[in-house]
PASEBA-1860 file (N, C-alpha, C; in nm, 3 decimals):
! residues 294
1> XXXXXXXX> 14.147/8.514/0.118/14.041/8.524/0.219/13.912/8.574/0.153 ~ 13.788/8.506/0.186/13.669/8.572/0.140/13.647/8.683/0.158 ~ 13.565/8.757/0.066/13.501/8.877/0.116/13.358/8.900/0.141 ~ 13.270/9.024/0.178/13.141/8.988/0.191/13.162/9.168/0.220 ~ 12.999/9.209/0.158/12.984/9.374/0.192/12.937/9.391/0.284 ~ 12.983/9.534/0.348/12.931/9.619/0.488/12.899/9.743/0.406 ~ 12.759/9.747/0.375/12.722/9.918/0.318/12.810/9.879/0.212 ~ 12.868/10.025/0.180/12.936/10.012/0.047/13.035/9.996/0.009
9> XXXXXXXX> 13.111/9.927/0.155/13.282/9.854/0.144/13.238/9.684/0.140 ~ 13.340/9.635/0.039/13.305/9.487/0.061/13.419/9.472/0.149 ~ 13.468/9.365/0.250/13.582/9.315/0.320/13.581/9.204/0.364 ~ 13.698/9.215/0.395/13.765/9.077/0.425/13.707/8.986/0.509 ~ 13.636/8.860/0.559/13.571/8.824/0.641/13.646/8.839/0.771 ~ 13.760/8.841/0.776/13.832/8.859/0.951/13.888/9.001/0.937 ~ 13.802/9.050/1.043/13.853/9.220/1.088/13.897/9.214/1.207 ~ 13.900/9.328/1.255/13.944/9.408/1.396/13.831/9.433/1.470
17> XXXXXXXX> 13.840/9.398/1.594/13.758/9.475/1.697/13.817/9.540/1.805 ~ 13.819/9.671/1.830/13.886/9.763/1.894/13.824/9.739/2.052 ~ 13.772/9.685/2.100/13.693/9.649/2.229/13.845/9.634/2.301 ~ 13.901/9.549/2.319/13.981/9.535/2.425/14.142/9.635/2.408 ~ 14.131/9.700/2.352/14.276/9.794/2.320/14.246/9.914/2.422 ~ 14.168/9.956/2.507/14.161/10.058/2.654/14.164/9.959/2.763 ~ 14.206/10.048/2.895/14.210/9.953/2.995/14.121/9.871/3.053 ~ 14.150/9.822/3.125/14.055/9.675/3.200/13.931/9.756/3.231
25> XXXXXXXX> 13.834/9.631/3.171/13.685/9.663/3.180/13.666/9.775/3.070 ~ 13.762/9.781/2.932/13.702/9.907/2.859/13.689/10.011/2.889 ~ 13.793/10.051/2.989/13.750/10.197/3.075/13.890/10.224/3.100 ~ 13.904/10.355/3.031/14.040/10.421/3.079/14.167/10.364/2.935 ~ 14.285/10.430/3.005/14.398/10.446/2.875/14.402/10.303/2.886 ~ 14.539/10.223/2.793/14.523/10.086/2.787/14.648/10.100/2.825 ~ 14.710/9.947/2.859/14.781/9.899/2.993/14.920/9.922/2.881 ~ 14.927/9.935/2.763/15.043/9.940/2.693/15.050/10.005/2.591
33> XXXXXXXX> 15.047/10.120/2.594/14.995/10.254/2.493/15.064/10.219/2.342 ~ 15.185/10.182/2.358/15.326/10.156/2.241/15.256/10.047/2.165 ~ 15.191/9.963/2.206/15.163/9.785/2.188/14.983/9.843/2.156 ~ 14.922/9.894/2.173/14.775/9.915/2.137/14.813/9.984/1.970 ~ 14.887/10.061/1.991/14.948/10.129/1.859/15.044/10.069/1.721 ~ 15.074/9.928/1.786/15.155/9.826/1.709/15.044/9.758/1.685 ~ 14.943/9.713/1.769/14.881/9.609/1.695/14.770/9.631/1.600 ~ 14.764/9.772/1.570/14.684/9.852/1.501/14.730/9.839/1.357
41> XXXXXXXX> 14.849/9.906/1.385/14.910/9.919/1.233/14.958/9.798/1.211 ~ 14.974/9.646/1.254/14.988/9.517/1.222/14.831/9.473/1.160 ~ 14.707/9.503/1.226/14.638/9.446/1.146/14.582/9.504/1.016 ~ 14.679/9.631/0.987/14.598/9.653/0.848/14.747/9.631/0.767 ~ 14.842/9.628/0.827/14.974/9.564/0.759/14.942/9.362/0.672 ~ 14.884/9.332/0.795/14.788/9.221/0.769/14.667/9.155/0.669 ~ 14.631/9.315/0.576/14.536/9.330/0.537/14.412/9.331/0.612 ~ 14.349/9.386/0.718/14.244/9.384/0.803/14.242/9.514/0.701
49> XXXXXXXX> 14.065/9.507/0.694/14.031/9.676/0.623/13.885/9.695/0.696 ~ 13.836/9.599/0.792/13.721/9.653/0.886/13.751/9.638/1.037 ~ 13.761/9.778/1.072/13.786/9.784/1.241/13.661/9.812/1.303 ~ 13.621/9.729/1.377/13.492/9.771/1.480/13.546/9.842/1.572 ~ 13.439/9.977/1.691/13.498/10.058/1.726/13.389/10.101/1.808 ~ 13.368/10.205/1.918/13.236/10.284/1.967/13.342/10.379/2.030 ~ 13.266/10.478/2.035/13.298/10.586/2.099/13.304/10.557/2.302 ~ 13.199/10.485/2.310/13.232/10.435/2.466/13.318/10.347/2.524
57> XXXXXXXX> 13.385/10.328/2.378/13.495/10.210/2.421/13.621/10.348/2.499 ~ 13.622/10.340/2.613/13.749/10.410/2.670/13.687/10.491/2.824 ~ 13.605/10.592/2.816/13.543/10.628/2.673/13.654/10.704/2.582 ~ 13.634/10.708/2.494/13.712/10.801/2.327/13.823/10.701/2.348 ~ 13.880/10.656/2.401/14.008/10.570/2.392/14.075/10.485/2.273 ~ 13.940/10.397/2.255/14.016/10.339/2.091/13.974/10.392/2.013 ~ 13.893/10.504/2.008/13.884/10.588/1.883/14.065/10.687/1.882 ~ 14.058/10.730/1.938/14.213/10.778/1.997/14.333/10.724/1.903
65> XXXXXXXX> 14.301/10.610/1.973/14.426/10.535/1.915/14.457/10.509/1.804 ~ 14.321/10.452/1.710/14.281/10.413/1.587/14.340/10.545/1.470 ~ 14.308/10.673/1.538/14.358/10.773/1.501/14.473/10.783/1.446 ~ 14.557/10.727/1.552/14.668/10.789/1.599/14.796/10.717/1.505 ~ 14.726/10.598/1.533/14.770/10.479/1.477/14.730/10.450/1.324 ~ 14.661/10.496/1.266/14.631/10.483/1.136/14.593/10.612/1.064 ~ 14.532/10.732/1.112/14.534/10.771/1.031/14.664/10.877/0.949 ~ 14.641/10.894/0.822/14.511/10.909/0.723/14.509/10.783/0.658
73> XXXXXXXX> 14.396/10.693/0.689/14.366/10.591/0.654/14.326/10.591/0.509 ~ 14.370/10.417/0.520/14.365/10.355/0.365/14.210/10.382/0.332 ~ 14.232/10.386/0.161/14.078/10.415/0.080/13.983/10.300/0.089 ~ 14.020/10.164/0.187/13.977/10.078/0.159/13.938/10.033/0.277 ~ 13.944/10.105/0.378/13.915/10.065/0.549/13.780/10.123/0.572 ~ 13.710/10.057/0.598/13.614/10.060/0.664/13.585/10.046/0.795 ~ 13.542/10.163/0.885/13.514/10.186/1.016/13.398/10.188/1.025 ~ 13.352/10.098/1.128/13.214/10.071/1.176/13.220/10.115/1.313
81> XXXXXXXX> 13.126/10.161/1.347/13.117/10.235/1.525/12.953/10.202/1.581 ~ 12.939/10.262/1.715/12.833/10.217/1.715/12.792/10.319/1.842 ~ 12.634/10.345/1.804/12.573/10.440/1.984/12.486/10.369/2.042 ~ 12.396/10.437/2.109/12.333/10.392/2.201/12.373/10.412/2.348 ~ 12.462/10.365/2.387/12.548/10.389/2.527/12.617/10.487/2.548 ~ 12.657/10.467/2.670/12.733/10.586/2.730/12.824/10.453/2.869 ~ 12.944/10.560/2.922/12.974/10.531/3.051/12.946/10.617/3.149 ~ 12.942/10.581/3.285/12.971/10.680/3.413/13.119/10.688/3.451
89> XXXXXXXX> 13.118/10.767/3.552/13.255/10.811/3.554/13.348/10.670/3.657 ~ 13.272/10.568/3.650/13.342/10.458/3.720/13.317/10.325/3.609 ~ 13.293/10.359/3.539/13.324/10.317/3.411/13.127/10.169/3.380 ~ 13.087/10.222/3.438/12.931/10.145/3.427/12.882/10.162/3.310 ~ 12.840/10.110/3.236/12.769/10.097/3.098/12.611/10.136/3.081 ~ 12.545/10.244/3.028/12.455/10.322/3.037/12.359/10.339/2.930 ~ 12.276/10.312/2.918/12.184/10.392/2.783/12.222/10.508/2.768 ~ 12.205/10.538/2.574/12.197/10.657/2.562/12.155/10.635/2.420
97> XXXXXXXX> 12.052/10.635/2.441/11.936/10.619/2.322/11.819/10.667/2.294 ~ 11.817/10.817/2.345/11.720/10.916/2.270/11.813/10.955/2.137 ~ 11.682/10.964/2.015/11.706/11.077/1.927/11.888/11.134/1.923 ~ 11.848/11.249/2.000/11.967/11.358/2.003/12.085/11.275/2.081 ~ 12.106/11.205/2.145/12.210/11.127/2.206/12.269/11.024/2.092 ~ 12.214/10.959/1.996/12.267/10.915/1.876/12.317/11.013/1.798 ~ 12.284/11.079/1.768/12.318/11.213/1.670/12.439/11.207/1.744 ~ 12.418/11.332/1.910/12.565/11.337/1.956/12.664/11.202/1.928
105> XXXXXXXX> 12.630/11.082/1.964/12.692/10.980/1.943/12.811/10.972/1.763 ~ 12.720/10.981/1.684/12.783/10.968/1.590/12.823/11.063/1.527 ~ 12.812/11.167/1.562/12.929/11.331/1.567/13.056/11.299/1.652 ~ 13.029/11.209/1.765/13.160/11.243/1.826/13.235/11.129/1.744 ~ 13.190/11.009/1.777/13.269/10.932/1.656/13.368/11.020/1.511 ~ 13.260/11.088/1.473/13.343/11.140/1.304/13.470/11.199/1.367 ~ 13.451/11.309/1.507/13.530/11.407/1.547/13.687/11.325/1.599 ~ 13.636/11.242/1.695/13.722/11.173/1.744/13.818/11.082/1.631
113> XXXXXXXX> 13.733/11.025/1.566/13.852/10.930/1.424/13.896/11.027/1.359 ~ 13.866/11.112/1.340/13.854/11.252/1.252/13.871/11.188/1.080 ~ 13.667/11.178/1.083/13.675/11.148/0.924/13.538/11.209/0.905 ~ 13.485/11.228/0.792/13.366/11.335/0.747/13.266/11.214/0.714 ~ 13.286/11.064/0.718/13.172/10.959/0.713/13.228/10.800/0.773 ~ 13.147/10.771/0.839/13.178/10.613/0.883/13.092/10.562/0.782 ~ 13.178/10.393/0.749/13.113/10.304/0.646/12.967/10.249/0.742 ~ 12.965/10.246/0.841/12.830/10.204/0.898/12.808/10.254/1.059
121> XXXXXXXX> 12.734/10.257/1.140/12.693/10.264/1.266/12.600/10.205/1.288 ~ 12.647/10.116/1.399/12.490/10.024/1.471/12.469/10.101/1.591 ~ 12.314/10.119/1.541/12.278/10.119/1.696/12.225/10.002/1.758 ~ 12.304/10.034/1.877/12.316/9.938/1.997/12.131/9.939/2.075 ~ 12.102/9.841/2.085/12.007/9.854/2.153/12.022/9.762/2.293 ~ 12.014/9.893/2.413/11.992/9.845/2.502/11.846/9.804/2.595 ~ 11.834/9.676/2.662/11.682/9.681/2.747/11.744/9.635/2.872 ~ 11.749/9.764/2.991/11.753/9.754/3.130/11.716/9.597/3.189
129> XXXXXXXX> 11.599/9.535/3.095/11.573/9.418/3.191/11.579/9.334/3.111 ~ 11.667/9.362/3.017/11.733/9.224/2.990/11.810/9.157/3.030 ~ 11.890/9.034/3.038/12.013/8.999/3.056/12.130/9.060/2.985 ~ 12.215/9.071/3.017/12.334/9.148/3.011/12.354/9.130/2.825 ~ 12.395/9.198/2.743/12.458/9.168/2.613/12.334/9.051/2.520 ~ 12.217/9.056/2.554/12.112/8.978/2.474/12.000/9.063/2.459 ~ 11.917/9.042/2.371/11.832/9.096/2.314/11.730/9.133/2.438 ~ 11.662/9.257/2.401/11.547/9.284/2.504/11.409/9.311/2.437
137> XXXXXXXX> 11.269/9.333/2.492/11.176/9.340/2.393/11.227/9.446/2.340 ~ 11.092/9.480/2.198/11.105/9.600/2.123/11.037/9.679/2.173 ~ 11.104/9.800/2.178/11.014/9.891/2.238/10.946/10.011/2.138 ~ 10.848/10.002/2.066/10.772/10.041/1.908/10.819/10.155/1.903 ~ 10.770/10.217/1.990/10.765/10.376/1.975/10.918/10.450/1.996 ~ 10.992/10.392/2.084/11.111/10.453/2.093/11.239/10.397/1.968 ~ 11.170/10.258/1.967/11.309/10.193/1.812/11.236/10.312/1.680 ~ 11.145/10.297/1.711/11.117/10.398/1.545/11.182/10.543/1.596
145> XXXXXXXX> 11.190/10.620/1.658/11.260/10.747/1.694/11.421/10.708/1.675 ~ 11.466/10.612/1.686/11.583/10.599/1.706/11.621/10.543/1.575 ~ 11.556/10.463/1.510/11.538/10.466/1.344/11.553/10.605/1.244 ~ 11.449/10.710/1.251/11.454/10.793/1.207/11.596/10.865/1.217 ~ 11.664/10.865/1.345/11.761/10.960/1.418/11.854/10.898/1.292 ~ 11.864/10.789/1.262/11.985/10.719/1.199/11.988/10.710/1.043 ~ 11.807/10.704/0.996/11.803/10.737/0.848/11.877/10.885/0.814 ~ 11.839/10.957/0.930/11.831/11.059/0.918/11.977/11.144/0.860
153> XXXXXXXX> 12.091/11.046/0.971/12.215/11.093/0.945/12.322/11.002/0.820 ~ 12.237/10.889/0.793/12.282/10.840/0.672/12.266/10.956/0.571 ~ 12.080/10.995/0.552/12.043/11.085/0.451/12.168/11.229/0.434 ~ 12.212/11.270/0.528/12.292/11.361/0.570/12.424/11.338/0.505 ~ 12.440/11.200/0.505/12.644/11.139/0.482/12.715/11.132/0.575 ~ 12.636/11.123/0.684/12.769/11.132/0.801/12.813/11.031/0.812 ~ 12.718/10.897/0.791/12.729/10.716/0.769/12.670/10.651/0.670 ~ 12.793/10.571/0.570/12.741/10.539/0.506/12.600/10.410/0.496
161> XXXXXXXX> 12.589/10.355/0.638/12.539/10.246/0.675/12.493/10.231/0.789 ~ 12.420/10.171/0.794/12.300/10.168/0.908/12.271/9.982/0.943 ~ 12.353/10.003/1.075/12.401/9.844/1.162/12.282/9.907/1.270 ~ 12.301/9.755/1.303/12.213/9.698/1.436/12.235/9.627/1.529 ~ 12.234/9.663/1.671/12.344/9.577/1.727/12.278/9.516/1.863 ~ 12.273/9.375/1.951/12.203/9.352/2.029/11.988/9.317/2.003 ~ 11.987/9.286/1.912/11.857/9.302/1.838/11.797/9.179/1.793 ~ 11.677/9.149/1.819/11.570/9.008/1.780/11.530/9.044/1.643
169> XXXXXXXX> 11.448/8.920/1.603/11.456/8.950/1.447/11.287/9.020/1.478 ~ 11.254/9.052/1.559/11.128/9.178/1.535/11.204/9.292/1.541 ~ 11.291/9.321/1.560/11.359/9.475/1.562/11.409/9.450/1.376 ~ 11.481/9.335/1.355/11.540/9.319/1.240/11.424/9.313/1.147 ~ 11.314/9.286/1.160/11.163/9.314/1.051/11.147/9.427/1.064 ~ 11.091/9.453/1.181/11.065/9.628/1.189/11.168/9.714/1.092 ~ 11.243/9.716/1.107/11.376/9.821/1.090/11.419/9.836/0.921 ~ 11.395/9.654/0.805/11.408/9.640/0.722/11.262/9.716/0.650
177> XXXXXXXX> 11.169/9.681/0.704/11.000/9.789/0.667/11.044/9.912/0.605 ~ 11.161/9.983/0.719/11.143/10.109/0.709/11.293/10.158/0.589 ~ 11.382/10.100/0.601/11.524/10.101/0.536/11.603/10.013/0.477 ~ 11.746/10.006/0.430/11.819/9.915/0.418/11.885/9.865/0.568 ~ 11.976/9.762/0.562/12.042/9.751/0.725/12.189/9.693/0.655 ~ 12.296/9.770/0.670/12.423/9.692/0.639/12.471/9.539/0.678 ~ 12.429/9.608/0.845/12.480/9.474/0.918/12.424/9.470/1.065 ~ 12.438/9.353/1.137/12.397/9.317/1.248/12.509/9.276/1.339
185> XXXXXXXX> 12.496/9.306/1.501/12.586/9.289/1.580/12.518/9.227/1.674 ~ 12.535/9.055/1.697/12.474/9.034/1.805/12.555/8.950/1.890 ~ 12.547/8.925/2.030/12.598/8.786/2.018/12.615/8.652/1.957 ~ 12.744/8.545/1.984/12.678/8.443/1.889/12.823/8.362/1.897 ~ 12.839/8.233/1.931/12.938/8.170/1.902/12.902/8.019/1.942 ~ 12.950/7.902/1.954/12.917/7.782/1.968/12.847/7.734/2.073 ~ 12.833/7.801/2.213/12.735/7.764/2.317/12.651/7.849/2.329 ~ 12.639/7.977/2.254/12.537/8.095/2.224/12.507/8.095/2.128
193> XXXXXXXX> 12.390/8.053/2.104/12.330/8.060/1.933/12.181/8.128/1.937 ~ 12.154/8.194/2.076/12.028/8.231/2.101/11.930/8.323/1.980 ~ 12.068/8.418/1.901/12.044/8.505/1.785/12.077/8.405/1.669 ~ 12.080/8.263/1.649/12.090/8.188/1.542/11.957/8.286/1.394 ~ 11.837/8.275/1.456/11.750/8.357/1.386/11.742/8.412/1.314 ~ 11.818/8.561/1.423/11.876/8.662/1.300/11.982/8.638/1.244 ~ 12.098/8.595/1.258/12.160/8.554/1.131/12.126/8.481/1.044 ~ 12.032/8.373/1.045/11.984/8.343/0.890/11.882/8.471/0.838
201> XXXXXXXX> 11.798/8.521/0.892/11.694/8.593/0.838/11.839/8.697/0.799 ~ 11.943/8.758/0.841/12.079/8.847/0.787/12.105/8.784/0.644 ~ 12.154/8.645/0.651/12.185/8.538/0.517/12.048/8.586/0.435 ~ 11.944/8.529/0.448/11.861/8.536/0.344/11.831/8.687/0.255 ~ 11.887/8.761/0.333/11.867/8.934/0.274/12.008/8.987/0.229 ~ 12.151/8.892/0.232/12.273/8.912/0.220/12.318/9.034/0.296 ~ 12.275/9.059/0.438/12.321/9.121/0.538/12.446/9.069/0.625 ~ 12.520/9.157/0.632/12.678/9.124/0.707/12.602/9.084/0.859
209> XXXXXXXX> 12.694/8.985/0.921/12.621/8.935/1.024/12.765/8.888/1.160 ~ 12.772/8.997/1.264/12.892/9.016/1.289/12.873/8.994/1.429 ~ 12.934/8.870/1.467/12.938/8.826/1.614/13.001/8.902/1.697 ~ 12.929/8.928/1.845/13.013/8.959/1.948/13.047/8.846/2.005 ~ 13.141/8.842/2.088/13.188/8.728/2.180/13.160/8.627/2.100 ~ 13.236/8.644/2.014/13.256/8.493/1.915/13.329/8.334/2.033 ~ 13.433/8.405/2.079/13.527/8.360/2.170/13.459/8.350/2.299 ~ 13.369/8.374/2.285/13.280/8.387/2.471/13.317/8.524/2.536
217> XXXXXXXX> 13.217/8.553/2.627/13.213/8.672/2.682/13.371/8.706/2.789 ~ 13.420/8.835/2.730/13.592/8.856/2.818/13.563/8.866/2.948 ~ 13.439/8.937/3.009/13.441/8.950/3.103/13.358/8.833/3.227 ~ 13.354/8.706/3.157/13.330/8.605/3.260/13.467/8.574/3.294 ~ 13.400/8.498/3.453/13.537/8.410/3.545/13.551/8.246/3.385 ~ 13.472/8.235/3.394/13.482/8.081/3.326/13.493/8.089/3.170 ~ 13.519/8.070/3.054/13.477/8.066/2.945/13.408/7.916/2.868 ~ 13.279/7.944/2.844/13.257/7.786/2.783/13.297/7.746/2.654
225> XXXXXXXX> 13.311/7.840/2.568/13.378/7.844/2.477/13.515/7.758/2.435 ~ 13.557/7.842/2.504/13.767/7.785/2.472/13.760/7.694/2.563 ~ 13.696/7.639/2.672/13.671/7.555/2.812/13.613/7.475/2.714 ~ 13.577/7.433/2.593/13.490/7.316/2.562/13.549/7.202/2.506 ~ 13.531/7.118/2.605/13.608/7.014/2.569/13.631/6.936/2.415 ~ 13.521/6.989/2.340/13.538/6.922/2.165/13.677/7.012/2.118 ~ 13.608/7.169/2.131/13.686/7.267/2.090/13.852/7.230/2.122 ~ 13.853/7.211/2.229/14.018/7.140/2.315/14.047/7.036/2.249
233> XXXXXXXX> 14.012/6.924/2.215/14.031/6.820/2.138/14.026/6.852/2.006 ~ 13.967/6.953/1.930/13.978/6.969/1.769/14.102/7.069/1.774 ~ 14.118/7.144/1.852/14.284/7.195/1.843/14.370/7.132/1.884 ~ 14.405/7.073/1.950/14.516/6.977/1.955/14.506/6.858/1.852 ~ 14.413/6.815/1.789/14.414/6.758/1.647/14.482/6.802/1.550 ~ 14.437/6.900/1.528/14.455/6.975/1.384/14.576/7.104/1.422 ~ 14.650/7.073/1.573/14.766/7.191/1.591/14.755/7.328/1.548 ~ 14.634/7.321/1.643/14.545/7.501/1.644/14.504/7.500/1.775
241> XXXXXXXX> 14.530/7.656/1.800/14.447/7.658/1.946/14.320/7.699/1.906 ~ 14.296/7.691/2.051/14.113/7.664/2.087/14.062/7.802/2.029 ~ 14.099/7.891/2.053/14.040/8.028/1.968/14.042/8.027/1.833 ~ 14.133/7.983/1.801/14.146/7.944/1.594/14.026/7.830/1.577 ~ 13.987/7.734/1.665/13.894/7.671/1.590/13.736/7.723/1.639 ~ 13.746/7.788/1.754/13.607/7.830/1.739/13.599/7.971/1.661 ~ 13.645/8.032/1.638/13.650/8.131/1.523/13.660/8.038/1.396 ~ 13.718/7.979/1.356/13.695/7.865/1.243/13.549/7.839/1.206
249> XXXXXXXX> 13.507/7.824/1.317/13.351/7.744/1.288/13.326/7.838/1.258 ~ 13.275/7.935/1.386/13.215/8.032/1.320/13.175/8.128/1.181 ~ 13.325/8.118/1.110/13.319/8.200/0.943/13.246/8.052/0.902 ~ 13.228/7.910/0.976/13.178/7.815/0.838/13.050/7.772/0.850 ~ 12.962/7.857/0.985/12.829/7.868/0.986/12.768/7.920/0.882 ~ 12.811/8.028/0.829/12.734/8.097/0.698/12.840/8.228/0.678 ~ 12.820/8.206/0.524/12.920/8.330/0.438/12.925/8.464/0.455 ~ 12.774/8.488/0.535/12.776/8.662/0.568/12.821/8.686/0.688
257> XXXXXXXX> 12.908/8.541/0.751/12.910/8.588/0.895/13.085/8.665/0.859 ~ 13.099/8.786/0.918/13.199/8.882/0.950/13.274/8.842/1.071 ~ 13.412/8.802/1.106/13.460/8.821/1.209/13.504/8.968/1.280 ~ 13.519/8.994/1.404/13.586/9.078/1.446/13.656/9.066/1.612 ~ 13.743/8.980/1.557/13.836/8.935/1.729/13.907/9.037/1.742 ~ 13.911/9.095/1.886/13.966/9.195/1.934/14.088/9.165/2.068 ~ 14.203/9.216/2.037/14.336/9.163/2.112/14.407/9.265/2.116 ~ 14.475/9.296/2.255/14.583/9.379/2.268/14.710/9.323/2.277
265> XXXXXXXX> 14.748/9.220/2.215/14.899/9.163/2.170/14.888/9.130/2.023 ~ 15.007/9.155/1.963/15.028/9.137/1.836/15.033/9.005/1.797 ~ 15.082/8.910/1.921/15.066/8.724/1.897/14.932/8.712/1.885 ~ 14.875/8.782/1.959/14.681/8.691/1.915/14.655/8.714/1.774 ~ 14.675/8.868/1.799/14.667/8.941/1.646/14.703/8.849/1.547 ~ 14.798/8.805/1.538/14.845/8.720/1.403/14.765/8.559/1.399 ~ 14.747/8.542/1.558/14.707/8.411/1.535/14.554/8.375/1.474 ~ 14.503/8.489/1.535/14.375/8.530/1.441/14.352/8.526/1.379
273> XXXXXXXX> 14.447/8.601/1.305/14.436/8.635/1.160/14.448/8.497/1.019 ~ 14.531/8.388/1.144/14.596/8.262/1.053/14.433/8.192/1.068 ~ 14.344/8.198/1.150/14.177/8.139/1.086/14.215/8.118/0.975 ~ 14.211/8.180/0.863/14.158/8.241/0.744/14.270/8.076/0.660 ~ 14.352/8.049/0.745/14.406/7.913/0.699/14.341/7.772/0.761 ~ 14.289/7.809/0.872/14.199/7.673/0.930/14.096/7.600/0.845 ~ 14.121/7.475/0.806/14.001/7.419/0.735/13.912/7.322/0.841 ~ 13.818/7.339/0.862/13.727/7.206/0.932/13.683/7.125/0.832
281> XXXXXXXX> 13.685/6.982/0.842/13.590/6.964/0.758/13.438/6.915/0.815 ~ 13.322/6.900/0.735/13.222/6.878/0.755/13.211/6.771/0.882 ~ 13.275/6.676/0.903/13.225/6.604/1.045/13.287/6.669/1.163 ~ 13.380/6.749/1.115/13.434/6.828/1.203/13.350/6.958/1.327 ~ 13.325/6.968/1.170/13.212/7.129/1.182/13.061/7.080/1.259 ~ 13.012/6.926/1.221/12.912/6.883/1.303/12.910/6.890/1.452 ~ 13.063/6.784/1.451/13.100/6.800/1.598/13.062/6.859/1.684 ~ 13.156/7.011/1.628/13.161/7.146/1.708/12.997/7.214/1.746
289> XXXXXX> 12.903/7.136/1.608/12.773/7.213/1.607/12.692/7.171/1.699 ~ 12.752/7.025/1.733/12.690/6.958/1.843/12.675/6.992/1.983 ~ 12.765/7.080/1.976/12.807/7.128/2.135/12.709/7.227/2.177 ~ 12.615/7.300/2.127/12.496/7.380/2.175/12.438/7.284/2.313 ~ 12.455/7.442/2.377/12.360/7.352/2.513/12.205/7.326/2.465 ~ 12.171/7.208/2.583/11.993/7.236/2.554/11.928/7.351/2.597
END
C-alpha cells in the first residue's frame, strides 16, 4: 500500500476514522461497546497506523475507546484530532473556536488518549451560515487568532502538526503565509468535488489531503454516492461493492489524497481495507469522473 506524510509520520494511504464508533448521531456510548473495541484493534492488526478522531466525537467517546483499545500505542500510529466544536447536551453540534477553546480543545484530546503529543490537529472551521459540512467565508481577524492559538501549541509540542479542516483555498493561502499545514480535511467524493481546489493547491505543496464523506454524507436519508448508478455497475463488474469502488477512485484522484473510512463492524473494516487491492483502470476512472453533477 502507498504511503504519503502527515507532519512527521508518513502512512499508509487507508486509515481509520473514529466518527462512527459512539452512538447514533455521534452522541453518546456506542451501540456495541465489545465490537467498537474489536474493530479498533483489527485495524491496526491490519496495519492502519492513522486514526482520525475529535474530542466531540461522543463527546470523549472515541477518544475513550481508542484508549482503551489501543493503548500504549504503536511507535508508528499516528493520531490526528481535531477542535473547533463542541456538543450540547442533546447532542447539537456547536462552535468552539475562540483562542482558549482550542487550547482547551487540544488539552483535552492529549488527556483523554492519554499521550503528551498528537501527530496533527485540524482546526475545524465552522461558518453558522454556511451550509452544513462546506466551507464558509473567511473570517480575517478571527482565522488569524485561531492560527496563532495553534502555532502556538505546536511551538509548545503538544501537536506535532497543524491540519485544517472544512476550509476554501483563501483560508488554505492565508494560513500557508503564516506556517506549515500537514493536512487538510474537507469534504470530497465523486458527486462533491466543490473543494476539488484545495486539493490540488494540497498536491502542488505535497500536503496530505483527507476526505470527509468520501462515501457520502452518513447522516442523509438518500446517498448519491453508493446510489450512483456507474458506481453500481463498476461494482458488480469488477465483484466489488459500491463503497470499494468509490473509495477506489478516490485514492486515484491524486497521491496525497489520505483515506479515512469510518465503521463500527469489523466486515466493513476489512472490506475497506481490501481498496488498497482495487485497480480501476483509466476508462474506468473517467467514467466514475464523469459522474460530477453540473
Amino acid at each position: 500500500m502507498q504511503r504519503f506524510p502527515v507532519g512527521q509520520f508518513t502512512v499508509y494511504r487507508i486509515g481509520f476514522g473514529a466518527m462512527q464508533l459512539p452512538g447514533p448521531g455521534v452522541f453518546g456510548p456506542p451501540r456495541d461497546h465489545d465490537q467498537a473495541i474489536a474493530v479498533l484493534r483489527r485495524a491496526v492488526e491490519l496495519g492502519i497506523d492513522h486514526i482520525d478522531t475529535a474530542q466531540f466525537y461522543g463527546p470523549d467517546v472515541a477518544n475513550q475507546l481508542i484508549r482503551e483499545a489501543l493503548a500504549p500505542y504503536p511507535d508508528n500510529l499516528a493520531l490526528v484530532s481535531k477542535v473547533g466544536g463542541r456538543r450540547d447536551d442533546k447532542g447539537g453540534w456547536l462552535p468552539a473556536h475562540e483562542p482558549d477553546e482550542l487550547r482547551k480543545g487540544i488539552e483535552d484530546n492529549l488527556k483523554t488518549l492519554g499521550v503528551d503529543q498528537l501527530a496533527a490537529v485540524n482546526l475545524r472551521v465552522m461558518d453558522p451560515e454556511a451550509e452544513p459540512n462546506q466551507p464558509g467565508q473567511v473570517n480575517p481577524e478571527l482565522f488569524d487568532r485561531q492560527l496563532s492559538a495553534m502555532i502556538e501549541a505546536r511551538d509548545e509540542g503538544l501537536i506535532a502538526g497543524i491540519g485544517l479542516s472544512n476550509i476554501t483555498l483563501e483560508h488554505l493561502q492565508i494560513a500557508l503565509d503564516r506556517t506549515h499545514i500537514a493536512c487538510v480535511q474537507n469534504a470530497f467524493n465523486i458527486v462533491d468535488r466543490t473543494s476539488a481546489p484545495v486539493l490540488d493547491a494540497c498536491a502542488e505543496r505535497g500536503i496530505a489531503f483527507v476526505p470527509f464523506f468520501p462515501l457520502g454524507s452518513g447522516f442523509a436519508a438518500d446517498n448519491p454516492v453508493l446510489g450512483n448508478p456507474v458506481v453500481q455497475r463498476t461494482a458488480e463488474r469488477l465483484s466489488r461493492t459500491p463503497a470499494q469502488i468509490a473509495l477506489a477512485w478516490t485514492l486515484a484522484v491524486s497521491p496525497n489524497v489520505l483515506l479515512i473510512p469510518g465503521t463500527s463492524s469489523v466486515g466493513h473494516l476489512e472490506e475497506n481495507m481490501a481498496v488498497a487491492d482495487v485497480e480501476l483502470d483509466e476508462d474506468t476512472v473517467d467514467e466514475l469522473t464523469s459522474q460530477r453533477p453540473d
